[in-house]
N, C-alpha and C positions, 0 to 999 in steps of 0.2 A: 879509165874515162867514165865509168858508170858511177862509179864512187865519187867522184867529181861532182855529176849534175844532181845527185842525190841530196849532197850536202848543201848544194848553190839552191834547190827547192825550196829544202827544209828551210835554212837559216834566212830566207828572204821574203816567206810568207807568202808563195803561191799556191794554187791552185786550179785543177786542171775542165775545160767546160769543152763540150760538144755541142754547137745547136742540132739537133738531129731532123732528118730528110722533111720530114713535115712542117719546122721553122722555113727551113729553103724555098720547100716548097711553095708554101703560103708569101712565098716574099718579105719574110717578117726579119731576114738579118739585119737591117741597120735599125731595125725598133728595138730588137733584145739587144744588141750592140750598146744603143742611146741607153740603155734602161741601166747594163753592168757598169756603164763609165759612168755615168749621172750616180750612181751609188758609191763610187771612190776605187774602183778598179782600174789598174791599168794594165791595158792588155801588151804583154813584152813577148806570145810569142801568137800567129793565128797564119792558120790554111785554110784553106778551101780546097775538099779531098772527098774521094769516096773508098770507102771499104769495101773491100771483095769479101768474100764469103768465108777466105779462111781468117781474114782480121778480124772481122767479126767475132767469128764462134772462137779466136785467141781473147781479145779484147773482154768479150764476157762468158771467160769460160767457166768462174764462178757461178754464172746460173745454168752448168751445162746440164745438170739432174731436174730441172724447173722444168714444169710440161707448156712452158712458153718460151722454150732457150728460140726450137725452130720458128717460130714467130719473129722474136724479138731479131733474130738474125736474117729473117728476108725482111722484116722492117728496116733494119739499119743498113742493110745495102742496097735498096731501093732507090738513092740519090745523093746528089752529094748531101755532105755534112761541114758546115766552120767549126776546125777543131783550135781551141784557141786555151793559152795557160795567161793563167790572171793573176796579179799584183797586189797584195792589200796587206796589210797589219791584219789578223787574226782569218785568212783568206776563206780556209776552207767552209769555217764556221758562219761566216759572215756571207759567204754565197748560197748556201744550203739556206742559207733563212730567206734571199733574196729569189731564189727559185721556187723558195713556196713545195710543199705536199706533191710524192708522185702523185697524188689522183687529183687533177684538178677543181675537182668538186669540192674538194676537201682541201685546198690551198687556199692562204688566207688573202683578201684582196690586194691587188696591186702586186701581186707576185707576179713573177715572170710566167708560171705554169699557170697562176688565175687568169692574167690575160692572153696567152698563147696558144696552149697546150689543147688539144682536142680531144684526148679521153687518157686511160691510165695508161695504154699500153701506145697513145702517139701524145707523149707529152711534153714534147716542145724542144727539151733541154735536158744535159744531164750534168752534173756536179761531183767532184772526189767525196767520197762520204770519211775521209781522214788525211790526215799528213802524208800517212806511207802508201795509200792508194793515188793521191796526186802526183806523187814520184813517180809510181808506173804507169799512169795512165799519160804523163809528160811525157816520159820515156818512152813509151810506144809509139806516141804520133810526133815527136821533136828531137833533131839531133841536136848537140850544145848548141851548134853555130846557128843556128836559128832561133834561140831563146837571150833574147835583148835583157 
């Protein structure tokens, strides 16, 4: 089965987005929402969920040696989060430009992070930084049958 959604990812040009707890917070899902589909995304799979502590530190266990992993992980389970895999010809590429710079200051205007985000470490949203990182990061928060 895993072999399955891996290839239906790849070969369909998704990729995978979190608004995380401080989008929620702030109110700001159906702005960043309007903003990914106003730019030619469409969203075929989306929750509304929160992460416990061990999805988290699974989720980004890449930055488990980073002396902000324990941050980063009571930041993201702090509230919920809309985990949602998006639709596009050239997806992953094409949303990392729409999200703009992790550090907001340094995001270029009219990004999602230039008008969202509140500092580097609560910035708004997060995006697959590759093909095979969207796979997992789909894979983690969506089983097939919920990805349209």
């Amino acid at each position: 089965m895993q072999k399955f959604i891996y290839l239906d990812i790849m070969v369909t040009n998704k990729t995978f987005t979190m608004l995380k707890p401080d989008s929620v917070e702030n109110g700001n899902i159906g702005a960043i929402l309007e903003k990914i589909t106003a730019s030619g995304f469409r969203i075929v799979a989306m929750k509304l969920t929160q992460l416990t502590n061990t999805d988290a530190e699974a989720f980004y266990a890449v930055h488990k040696e980073r002396p902000f992993f324990g941050e980063l992980v009571k930041y993201m389970t702090r509230g919920p989060i809309v985990a949602a895999i998006l639709e596009k010809e050239n997806a992953v590429q094409d949303f990392r430009t729409l999200i703009g710079a992790t550090n907001p200051a340094e995001a270029a205007k009219g990004t999602i992070r230039n008008m969202f985000a509140e500092s580097i470490s609560q910035n708004a949203v997060h995006g697959s930084d590759s093909n095979e990182n969207a796979v997992v990061e789909s894979m983690f928060h969506f089983s097939q049958r919920e990805i349209f």
